[in-house]
matplotlib code that plots the C-alpha trace (Angstrom):
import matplotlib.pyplot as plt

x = [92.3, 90.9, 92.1, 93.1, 92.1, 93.6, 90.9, 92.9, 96.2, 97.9, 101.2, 102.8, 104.5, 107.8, 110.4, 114.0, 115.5, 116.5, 113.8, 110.5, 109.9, 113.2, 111.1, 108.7, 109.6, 109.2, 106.0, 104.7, 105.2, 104.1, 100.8, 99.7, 100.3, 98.5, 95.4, 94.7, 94.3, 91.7, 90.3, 90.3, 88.9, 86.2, 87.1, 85.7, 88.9, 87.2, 87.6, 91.1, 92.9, 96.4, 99.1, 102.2, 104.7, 108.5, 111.2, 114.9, 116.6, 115.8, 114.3, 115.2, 112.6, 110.0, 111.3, 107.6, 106.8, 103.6, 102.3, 102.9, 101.0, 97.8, 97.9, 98.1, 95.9, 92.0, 92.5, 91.3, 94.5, 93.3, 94.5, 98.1, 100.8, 104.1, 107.3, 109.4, 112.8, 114.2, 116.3, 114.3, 112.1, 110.7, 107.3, 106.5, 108.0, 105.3, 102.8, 103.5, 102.4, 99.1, 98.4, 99.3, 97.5, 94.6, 94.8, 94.7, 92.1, 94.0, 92.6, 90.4, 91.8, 95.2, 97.0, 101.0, 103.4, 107.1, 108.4, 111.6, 112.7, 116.5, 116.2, 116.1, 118.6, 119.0, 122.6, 125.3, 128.7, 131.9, 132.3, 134.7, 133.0, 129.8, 131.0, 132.4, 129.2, 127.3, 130.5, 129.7, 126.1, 127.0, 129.0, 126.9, 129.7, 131.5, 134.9, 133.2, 132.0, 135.4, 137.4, 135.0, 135.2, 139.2, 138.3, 137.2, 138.2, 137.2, 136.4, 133.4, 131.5, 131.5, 128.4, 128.2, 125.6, 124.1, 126.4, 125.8, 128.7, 127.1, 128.1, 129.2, 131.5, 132.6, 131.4, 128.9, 125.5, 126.5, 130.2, 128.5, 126.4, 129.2, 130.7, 127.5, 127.4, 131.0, 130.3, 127.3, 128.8, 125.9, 127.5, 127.3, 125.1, 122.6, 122.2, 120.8, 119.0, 117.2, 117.1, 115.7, 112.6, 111.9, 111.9, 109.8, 107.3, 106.8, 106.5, 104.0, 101.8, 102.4, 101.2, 97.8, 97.3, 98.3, 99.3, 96.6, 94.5, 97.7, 99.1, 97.8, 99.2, 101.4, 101.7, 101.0, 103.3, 101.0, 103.0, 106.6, 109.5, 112.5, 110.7, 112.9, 110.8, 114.0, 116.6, 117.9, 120.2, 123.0, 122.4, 122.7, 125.9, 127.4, 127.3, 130.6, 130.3, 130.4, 130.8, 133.8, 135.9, 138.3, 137.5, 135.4, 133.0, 129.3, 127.4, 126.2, 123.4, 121.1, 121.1, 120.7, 117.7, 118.2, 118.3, 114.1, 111.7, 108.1, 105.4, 103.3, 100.5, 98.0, 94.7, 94.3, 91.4, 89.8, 87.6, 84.6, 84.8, 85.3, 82.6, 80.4, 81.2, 81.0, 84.3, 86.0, 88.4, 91.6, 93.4, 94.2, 97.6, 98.5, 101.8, 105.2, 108.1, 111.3, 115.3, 118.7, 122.3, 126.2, 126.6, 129.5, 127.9, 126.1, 124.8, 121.2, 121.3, 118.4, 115.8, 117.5, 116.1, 112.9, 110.9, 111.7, 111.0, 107.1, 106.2, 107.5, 105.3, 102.3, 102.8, 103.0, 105.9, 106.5, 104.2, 101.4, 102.0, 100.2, 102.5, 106.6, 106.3, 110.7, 112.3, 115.5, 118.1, 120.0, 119.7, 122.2, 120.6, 117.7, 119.6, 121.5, 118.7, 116.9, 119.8, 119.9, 116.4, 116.7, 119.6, 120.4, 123.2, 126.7, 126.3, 123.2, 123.0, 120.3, 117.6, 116.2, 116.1, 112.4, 112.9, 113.0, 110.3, 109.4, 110.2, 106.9, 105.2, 108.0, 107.4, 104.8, 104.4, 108.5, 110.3, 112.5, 115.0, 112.1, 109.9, 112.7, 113.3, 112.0, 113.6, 110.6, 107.9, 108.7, 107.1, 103.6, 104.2, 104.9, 101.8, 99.4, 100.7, 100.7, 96.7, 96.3, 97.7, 95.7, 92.4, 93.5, 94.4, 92.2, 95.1, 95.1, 98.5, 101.2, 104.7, 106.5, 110.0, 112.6, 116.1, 117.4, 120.6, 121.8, 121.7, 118.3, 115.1, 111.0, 108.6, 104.9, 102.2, 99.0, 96.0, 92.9, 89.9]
y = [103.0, 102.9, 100.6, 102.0, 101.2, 101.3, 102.2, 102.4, 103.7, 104.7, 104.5, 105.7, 103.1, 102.4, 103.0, 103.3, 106.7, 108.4, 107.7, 108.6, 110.0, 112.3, 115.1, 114.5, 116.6, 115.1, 117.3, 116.2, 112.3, 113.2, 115.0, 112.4, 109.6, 111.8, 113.1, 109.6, 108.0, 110.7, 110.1, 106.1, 105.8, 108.3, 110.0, 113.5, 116.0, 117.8, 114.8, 114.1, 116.0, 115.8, 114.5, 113.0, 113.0, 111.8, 111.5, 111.2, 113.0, 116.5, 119.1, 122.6, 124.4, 122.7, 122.0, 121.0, 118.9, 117.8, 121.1, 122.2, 118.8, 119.7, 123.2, 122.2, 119.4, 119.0, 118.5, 122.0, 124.6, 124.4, 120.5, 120.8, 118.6, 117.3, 116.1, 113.5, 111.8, 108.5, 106.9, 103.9, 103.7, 107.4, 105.6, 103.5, 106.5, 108.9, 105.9, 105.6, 109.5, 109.4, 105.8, 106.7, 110.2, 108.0, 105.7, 108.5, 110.0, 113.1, 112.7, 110.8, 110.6, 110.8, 110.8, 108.9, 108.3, 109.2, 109.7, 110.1, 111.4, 110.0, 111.8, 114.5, 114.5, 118.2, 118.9, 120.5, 122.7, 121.6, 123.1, 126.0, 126.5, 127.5, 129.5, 131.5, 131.9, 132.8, 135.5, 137.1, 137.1, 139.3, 141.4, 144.9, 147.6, 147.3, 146.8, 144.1, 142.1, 142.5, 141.0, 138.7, 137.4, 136.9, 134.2, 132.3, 128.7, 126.9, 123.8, 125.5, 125.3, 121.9, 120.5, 117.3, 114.7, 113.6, 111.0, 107.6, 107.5, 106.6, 109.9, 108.2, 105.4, 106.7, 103.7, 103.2, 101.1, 98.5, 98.1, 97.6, 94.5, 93.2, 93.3, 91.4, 88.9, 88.0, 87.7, 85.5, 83.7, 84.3, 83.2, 84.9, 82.1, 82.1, 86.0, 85.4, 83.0, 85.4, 88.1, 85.5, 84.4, 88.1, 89.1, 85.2, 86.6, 89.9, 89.3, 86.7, 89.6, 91.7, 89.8, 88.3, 92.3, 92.1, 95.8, 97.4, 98.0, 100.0, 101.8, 104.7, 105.4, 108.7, 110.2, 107.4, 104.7, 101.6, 99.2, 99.1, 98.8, 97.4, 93.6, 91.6, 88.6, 87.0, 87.4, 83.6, 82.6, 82.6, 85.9, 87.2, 85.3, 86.8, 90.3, 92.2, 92.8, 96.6, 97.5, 95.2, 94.5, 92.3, 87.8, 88.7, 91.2, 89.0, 92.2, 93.0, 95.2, 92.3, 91.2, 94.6, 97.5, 99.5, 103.2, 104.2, 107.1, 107.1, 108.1, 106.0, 107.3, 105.1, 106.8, 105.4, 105.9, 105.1, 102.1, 103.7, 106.4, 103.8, 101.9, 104.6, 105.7, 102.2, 102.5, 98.7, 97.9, 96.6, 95.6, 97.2, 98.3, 96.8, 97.8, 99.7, 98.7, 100.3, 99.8, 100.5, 99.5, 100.2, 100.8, 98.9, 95.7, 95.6, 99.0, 96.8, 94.7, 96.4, 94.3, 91.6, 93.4, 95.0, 91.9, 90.0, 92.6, 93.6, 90.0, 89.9, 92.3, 91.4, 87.9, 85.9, 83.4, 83.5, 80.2, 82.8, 85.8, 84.6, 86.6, 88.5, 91.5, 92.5, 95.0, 94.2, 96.7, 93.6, 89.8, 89.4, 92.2, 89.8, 86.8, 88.1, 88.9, 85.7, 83.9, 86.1, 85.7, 82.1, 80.8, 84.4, 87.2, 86.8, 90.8, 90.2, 87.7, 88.9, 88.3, 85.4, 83.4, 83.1, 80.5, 80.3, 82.0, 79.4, 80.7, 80.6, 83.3, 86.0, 88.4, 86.4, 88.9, 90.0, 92.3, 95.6, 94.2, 93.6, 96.4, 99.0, 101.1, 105.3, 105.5, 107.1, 105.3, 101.8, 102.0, 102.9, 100.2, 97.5, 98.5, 98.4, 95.1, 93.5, 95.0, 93.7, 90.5, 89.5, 90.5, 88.7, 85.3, 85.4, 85.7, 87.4, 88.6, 90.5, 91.7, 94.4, 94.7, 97.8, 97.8, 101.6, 103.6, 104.6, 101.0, 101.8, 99.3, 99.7, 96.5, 96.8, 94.1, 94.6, 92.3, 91.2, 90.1]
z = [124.9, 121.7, 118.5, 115.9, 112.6, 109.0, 106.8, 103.6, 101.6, 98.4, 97.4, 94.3, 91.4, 93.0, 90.3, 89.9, 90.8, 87.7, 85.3, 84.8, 88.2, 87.4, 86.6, 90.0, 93.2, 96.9, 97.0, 94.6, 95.1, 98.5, 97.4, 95.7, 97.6, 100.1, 97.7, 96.4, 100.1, 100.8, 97.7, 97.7, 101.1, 100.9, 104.2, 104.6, 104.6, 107.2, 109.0, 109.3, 111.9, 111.4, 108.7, 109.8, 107.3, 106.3, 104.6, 104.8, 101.9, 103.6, 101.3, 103.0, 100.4, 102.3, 105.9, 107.0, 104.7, 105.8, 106.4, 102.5, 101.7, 103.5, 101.9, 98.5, 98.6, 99.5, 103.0, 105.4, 105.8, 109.6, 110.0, 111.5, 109.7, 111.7, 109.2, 110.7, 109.8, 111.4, 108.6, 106.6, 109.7, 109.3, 107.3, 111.0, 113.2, 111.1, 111.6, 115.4, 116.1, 114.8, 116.0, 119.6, 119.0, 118.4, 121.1, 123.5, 122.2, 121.1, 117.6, 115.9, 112.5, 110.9, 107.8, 107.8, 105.4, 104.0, 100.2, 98.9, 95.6, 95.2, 91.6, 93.4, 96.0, 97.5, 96.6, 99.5, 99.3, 101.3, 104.2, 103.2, 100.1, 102.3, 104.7, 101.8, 100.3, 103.4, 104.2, 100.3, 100.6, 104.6, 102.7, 102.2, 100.7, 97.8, 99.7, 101.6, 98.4, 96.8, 100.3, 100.4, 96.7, 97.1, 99.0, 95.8, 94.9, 92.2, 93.8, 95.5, 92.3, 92.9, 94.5, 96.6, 96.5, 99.6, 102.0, 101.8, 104.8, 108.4, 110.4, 113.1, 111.4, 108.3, 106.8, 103.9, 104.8, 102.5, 104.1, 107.6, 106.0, 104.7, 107.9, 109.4, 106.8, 107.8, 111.2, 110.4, 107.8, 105.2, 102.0, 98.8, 97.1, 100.2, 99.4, 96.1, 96.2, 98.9, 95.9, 93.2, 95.1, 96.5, 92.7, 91.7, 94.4, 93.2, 89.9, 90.6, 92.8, 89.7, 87.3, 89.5, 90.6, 94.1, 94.2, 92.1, 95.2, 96.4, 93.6, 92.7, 89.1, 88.7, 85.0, 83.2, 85.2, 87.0, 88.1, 90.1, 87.5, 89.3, 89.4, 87.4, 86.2, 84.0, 86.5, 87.6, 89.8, 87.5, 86.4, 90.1, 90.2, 87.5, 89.3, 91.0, 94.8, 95.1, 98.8, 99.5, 96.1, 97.4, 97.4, 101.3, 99.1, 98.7, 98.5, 94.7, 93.2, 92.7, 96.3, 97.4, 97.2, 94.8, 94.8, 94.2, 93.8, 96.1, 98.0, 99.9, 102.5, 105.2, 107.3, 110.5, 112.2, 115.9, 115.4, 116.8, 113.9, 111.1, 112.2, 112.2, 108.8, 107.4, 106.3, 105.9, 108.2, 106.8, 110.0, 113.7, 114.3, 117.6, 119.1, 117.9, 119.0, 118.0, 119.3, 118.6, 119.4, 118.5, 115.2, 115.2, 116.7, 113.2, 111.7, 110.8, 113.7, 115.5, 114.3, 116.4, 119.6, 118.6, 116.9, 120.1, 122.4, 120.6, 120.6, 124.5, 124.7, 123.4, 124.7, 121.7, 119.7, 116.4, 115.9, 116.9, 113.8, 110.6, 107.9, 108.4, 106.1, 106.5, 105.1, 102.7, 103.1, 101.7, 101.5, 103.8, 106.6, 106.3, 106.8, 109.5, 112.0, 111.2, 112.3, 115.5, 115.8, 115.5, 117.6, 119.8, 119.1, 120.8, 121.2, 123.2, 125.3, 127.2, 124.2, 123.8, 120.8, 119.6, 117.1, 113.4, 111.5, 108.1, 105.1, 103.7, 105.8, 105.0, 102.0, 100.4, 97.9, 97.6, 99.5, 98.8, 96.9, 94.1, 94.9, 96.0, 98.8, 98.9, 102.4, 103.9, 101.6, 102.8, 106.3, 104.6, 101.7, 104.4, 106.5, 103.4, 102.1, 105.6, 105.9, 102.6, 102.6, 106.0, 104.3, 101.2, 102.9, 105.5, 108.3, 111.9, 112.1, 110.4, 111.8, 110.2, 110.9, 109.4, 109.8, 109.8, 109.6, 112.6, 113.8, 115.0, 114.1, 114.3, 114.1, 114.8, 115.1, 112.6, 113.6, 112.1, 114.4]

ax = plt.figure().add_subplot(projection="3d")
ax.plot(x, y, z, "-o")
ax.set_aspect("equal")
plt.show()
């Protein structure tokens, strides 16, 4: 099977939902994200033969999201585009589709990627309030519309936002983690001090230009504006847990993601084809992996299983990956799995421990909590910043790991040769 390479990428500025992306639809995050990789790589449109696209706060006005990006972009209305939604791993599930199209030959180039405008959530009806609504708009006579109309409350003009509740619990993502960092004893101080270096490291990649070879700027913004540069430890401190209020509660906004607007977007191509368009070759992705378990054995646990189980795969130890690009849901989702990567999980016995990873080779240039977290956005960010970061250093290997609603989990293993 073929390798396949990643010959570029764009992402939008990351920025806090709310502000000056308010105005900026999920198409139109997504577009660009999209426009500028074509663009910034100088791959022919007529050459890329599918898009794979995602993103988790659904938007029914365009259900195939990918397909409305290739029609109102440069890219040829004949190249078919898939939309895909798997929770904060949608970015690596997108990825995975056009890597393995690749790799068996099915295509030779593809577009992946996810955005999410949180701005922009699309907003819901209860229930009854619905079904009222649908029975009005059936209605065809007079008589109908009036019965119909009877039905009327006034709490039906009430929209509702989207859930942050996981379906299957009832609980909130952040009250599962909090639940996690009990069982693993992660301590309210160790969380952020997590969050102060992942905001020191970021602001340091900021300032030396790290991510300008990513960003692609979007109505004026450049840069990502949720890095805080002045925040200290004592600052952190001072902040209220908001997930579990009473003296257990270690969960705040400043050891957590915050809520963010973006698009980011990565080609992949077969080696063969990048070669023979000179095209520079930031890194091979080498294997997905992706798992899942009980949501109430730790809601973003999954990690715990699918980092162990790619490098069982691939036959290396963590001694043998260069750079840990990890995804931080929270501080204390990241501290979590490294202790279960590190001495084993009481829930699974059957994994292996595969040791502690140092400190040093995670998030060297900052993590979520500093850059923020577009659901769908982040699996493309992590993949261009782990290409990035080996071509920068000079490093061979990169593992990717995203936690996911769902209790689900995706890692995959980017190589330099």
């Amino acid at each position: 099977m073929t390798r396949v390479a990643i010959v570029g990428g764009k992402r939008t500025p990351f920025v806090k939902a709310g502000g000056v992306f308010q105005n900026q639809s999920l198409l139109d995050l997504s577009k660009h994200a999209v426009l500028e990789t074509v663009r910034s790589t100088k791959v022919d449109p007529n050459a890329v033969d599918e898009v794979a696209f995602s993103s988790v706060l659904f938007d029914p006005r365009f259900p195939n999201l990918a397909r409305e990006i290739v029609l109102r972009t440069e890219l040829p209305n004949r190249t078919p585009g898939h939309f895909l939604s798997n929770n904060c791993i949608s970015g690596l599930v997108a990825a995975s589709f056009v890597s393995d199209s690749i790799r068996t030959g099915r295509i030779q180039c593809g577009i992946a990627g996810g955005a999410e405008s949180m701005s922009r959530p699309t907003l819901t009806f209860h229930p009854k309030a619905e079904q009222f609504f649908l029975r009005l708009n059936k209605a065809r006579s007079v008589g109908q519309k009036l019965s119909a109309a009877f039905g009327y409350r006034p709490s039906f003009a009430l929209p509702q936002v989207p859930s942050p509740k996981e379906p299957s619990t009832g609980k909130t993502m952040g009250q599962h983690c909090e639940l996690m960092a009990q069982e693993f004893h992660i301590s309210r101080d160790a969380q952020d001090q997590w969050a102060y270096e992942s905001h020191q490291k970021a602001a340091a990649a900021v300032e030396s230009g790290v991510f300008d070879k990513e960003i692609a700027p979007l109505n004026g913004v450049t840069a990502d504006n949720l890095v805080r540069k002045d925040t200290s430890l004592e600052k952190l401190s001072k902040l209220r847990p908001v997930f579990e209020r009473s003296e257990k509660g270690t969960l705040t906004a400043g050891n957590s993601s915050a809520l963010t607007d973006g698009a980011s977007a990565v080609c992949l191509m077969s080696e063969s084809l990048a070669k023979s368009q000179g095209l520079e070759i930031l890194g091979f992705v080498s294997l997905f992996e992706f798992a899942a378990v009980d949501p109430n054995e730790g809601l973003l646990m999954a990690p715990g299983l699918a980092v162990p189980a790619l490098l069982s795969r691939v036959g290396k130890g963590v001694g043998d990956i260069d750079l840990f690009e990890i995804h931080e849901a929270f501080s204390a989702q990241v501290l979590c799995n490294l202790q279960a990567w590190e001495k084993g999980w009481a829930a699974h016995p059957e994994v292996a421990p595969i040791g502690a990873i140092p400190r040093e080779k995670i998030n060297i240039h900052g993590g979520s909590i500093a850059l923020g977290h577009p659901f769908a956005a982040t699996g493309g960010r992590l993949l261009l910043s782990a290409a990035h970061a080996l071509r920068d250093t000079g490093k061979k290997s990169a593992l990717i790991s995203i936690c996911a609603a769902g209790a689900m989990a995706g890692a995959v293993l980017v190589e330099r040769d």
